[in-house]
C-alpha positions as CSV (number, residue, x, y, z in Angstrom):
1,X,26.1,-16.3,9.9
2,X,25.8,-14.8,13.4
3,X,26.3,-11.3,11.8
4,X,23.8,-12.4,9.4
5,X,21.2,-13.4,12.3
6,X,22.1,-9.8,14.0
7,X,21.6,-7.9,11.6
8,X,18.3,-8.9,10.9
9,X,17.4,-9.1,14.9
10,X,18.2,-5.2,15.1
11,X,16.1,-5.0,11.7
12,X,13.4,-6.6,13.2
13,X,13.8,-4.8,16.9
14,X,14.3,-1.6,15.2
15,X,10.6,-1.6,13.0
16,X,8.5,-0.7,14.7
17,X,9.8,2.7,15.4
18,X,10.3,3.0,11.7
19,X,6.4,1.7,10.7
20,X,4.5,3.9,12.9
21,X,5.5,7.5,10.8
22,X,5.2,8.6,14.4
23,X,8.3,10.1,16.1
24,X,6.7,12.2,18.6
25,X,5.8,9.2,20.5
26,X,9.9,8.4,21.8
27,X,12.1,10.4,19.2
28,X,11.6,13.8,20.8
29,X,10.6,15.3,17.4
30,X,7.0,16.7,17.0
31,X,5.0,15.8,13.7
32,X,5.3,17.5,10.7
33,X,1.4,17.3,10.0
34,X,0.2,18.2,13.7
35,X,-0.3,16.5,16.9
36,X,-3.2,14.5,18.3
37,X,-6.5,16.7,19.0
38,X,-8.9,16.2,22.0
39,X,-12.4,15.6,19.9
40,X,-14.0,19.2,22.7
41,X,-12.0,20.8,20.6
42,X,-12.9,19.2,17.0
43,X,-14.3,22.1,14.9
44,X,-15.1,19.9,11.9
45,X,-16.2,16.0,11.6
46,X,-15.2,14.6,7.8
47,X,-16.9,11.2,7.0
48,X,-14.1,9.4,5.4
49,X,-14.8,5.5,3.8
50,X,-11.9,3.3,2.9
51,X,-13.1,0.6,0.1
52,X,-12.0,-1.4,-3.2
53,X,-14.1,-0.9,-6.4
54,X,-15.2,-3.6,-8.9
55,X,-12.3,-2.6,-11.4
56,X,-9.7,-3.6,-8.8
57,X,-8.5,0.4,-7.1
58,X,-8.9,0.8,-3.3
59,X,-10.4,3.9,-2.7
60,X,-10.7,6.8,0.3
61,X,-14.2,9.2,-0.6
62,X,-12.9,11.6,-0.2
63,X,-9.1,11.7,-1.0
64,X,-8.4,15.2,-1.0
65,X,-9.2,17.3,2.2
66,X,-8.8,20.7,2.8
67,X,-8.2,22.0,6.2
68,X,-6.9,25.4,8.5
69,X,-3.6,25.3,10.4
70,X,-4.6,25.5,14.2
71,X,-7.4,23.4,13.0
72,X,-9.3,20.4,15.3
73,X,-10.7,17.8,12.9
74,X,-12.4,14.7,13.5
75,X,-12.3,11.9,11.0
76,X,-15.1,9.4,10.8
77,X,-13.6,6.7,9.4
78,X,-16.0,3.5,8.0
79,X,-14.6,0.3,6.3
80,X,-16.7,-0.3,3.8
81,X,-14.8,-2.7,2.0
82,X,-14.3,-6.8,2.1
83,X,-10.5,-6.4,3.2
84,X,-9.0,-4.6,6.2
85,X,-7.5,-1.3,5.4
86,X,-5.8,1.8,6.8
87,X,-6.3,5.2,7.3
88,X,-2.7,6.8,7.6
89,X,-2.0,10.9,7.9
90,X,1.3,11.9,7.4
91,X,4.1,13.6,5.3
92,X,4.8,12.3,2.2
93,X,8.2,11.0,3.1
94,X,7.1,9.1,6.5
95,X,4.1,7.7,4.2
96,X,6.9,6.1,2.2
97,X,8.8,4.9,4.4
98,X,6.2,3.1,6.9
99,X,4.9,2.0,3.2
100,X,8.3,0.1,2.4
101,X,8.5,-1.1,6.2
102,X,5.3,-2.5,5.8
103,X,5.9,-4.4,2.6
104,X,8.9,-6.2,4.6
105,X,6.4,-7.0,7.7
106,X,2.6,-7.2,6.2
107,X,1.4,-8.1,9.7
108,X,3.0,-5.9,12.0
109,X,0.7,-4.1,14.0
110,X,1.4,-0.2,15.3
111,X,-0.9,2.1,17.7
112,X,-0.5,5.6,16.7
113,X,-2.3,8.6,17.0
114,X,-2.1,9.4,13.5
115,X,-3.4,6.1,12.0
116,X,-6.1,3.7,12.4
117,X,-6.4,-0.1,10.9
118,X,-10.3,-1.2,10.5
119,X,-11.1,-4.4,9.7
120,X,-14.2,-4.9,7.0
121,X,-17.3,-3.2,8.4
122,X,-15.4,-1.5,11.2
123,X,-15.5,2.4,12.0
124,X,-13.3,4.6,14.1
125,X,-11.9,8.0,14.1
126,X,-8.6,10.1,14.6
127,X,-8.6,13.3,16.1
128,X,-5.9,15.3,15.1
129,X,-4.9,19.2,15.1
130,X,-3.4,20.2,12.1
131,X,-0.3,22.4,13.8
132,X,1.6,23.2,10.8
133,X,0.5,24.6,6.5
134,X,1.2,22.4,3.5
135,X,0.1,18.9,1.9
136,X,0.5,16.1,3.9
137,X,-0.8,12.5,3.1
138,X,-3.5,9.9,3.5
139,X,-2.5,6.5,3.2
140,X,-3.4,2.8,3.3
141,X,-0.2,0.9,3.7
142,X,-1.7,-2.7,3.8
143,X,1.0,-4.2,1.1
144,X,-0.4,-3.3,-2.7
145,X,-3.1,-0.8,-1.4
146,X,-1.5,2.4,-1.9
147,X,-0.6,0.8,-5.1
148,X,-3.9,0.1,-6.4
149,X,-4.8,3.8,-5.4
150,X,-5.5,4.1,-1.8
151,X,-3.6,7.3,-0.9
152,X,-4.8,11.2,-1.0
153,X,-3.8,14.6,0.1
154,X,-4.4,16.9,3.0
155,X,-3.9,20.6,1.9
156,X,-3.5,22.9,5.2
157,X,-3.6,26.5,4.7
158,X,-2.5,29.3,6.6
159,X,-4.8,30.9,8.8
């Protein structure tokens, strides 16, 4: 029993370092997707709205984003929706696992430069420089969201 109680002590100590995606912030290891930007240096601003539709999907207009390594961007980020949701940037693989952390802990709160929770009606923004090329990932990893179609893609091309 004590093992049992243990176990899920370190389980519980240990998740929030697991559910924020972000390892720069005490890992040593920079961010696949890029770093946080300073918004003087922003070169874009995308409007980004996070809602559910009548038919049941939870949405991001736009899902698919197309940016420039070295790139600055500022994301605009509205609630629209009745529900809170999340705006998450990351790689696909961080995306999943915060995803199944958060199933596990549905209220666990994080602060990290790469994600923003709104509450319904709420705006905000990230700024964040895009530092390496590929697809990364936009997420909302309220439990069932990304399931009912909140997620998208961040292509980053070379220079």
């Amino acid at each position: 029993m004590k093992a049992q109680i243990f176990g899920l002590l370190v389980a519980a100590l240990a998740t929030p370092a697991l559910a924020s995606g972000n390892h720069a912030g005490g890992h040593g290891e920079a961010m696949a997707v890029g770093e946080p930007g300073k918004k003087a240096n922003a070169t874009q601003t995308i409007q980004v709205t996070m809602k559910e539709t009548e038919d049941g999907k939870m949405i991001f207009t736009p899902s698919t984003f197309k940016v420039r390594k070295g790139q600055t961007v500022r994301f605009a980020i509205k609630n629209a929706g009745e529900l809170d949701h999340e705006f998450v940037l990351d790689q696909e693989d961080k995306i999943m696992e915060h995803k199944a952390v958060m199933e596990k802990f549905p209220e666990m709160e994080h602060d990290d430069p790469n994600a923003i929770r709104l509450a319904a009606g709420e705006s905000g923004e990230i700024i964040w420089k895009f530092t390496n090329d590929g697809t990364f990932k936009i997420a909302c990893l309220v439990p069932g969201h990304y399931d009912a179609g909140m997620h998208g893609d961040v292509t980053v091309a070379k220079k």
